[in-house]
C-alpha positions, 0 to 999 in steps of 0.5 A: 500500500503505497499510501501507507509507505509514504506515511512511514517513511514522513514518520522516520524523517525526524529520527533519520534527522536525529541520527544526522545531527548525532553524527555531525557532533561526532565528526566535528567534536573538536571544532565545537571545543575549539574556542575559535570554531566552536561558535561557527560549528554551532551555527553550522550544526543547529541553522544549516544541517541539523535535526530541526525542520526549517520548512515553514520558516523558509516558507514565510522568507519565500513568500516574504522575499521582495520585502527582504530585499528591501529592508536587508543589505544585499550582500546579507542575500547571498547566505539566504538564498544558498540557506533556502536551497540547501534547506529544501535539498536536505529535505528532498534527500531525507524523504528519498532516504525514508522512503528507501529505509522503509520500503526496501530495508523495513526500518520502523523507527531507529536509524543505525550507523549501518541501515544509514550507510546501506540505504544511503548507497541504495539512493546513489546520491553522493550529496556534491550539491549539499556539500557545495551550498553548505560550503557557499553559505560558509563562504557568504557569511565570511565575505559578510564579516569583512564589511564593517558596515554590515552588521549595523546595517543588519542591527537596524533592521531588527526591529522592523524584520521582527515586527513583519514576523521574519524575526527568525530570518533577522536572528539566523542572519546576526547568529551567523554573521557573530560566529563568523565574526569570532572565528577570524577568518573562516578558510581552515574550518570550510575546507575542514568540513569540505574534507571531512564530509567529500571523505565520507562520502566516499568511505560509504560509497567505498562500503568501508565497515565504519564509514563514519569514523574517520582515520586521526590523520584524515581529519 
């Protein structure tokens, strides 16, 4: 029953997502107790790829987006647009992974290090997109911080982007633009994630027994 299936691969999507954010606090543990990373790798882990569902905010910043252009600096755009896209990727690619968990390997309700690695190279997707946007918002935001004039212009549109219900966009903005500010220079942390994650890929598509687990020297 095809209706059925759809419905237990929607009901698996919160715990693969809770395996996905498991793993990321693994594979980067050290920049999180890193003084200078840990900031931008909390960002990274709780506003562009972790467990949380952005669905219904990136919705109203869709819908809202000529006003957004208006009250924002441009240069404040680029990180939406590249956060917009890698949101909806993420979530296309999570409902086929369900989908294939559920209908081919009977997974219920628990996503294991193992059931992720098969179901992930039954889907064939190496997820090169993904990486790249997650890498462009890095990017964006970095180019951000080196513009001074930035964050004031960004400070003055709190108020009015809270009163128009884009608070959530105001503060996913400041957050990011504060991490990437503290760090000082983001080019050693975006190529650590690009390194990290294309060598994953590649041990899972490598079927490597613990593909998750990557060599100390690889890191």
């Amino acid at each position: 029953m095809p209706q059925v299936a759809d419905r237990e691969a929607s009901a698996l999507v919160p715990a693969l997502r809770r395996w996905q954010a498991q793993r990321l606090e693994r594979t980067y543990a050290d920049l999180r107790a890193d003084e200078r990373y840990a900031q931008a790798a909390q960002f990274f882990l709780s506003d562009l790829y972790g467990d949380a569902d952005f669905a219904e905010r990136d919705r109203q910043v869709r819908k809202a987006y000529p006003l957004i252009e208006k009250a924002l600096p441009k240069a404040a755009l680029a990180p939406i647009a590249d956060a917009l896209e890698l949101h909806a990727l993420s979530a296309e690619l999570d409902e086929k992974l369900c989908a294939v968990l559920v209908g081919e390997l009977g997974v219920k309700a628990r996503v294991t290090d193992a059931l992720y690695a098969e179901g992930y190279r039954l889907c064939r997707n190496r997820a090169k997109r993904q990486i790249a946007l997650i890498i462009s918002v890095g990017k964006d935001l970095d180019r951000i911080v080196a513009k001074p004039l930035i964050y004031g212009m960004l400070k003055l549109a709190r108020r009015p982007a809270h009163s128009v219900g884009l608070g959530e966009l105001q503060d996913f903005l400041e957050r990011g633009f504060l991490a990437f500010r503290r760090m000082a220079g983001a080019e050693a942390f975006l190529q650590t994630i690009e390194r990290r994650e294309t060598l994953i890929l590649e041990r899972l598509f490598a079927g490597k027994p613990r593909p998750f687990e990557l060599p100390p020297g690889a890191k």
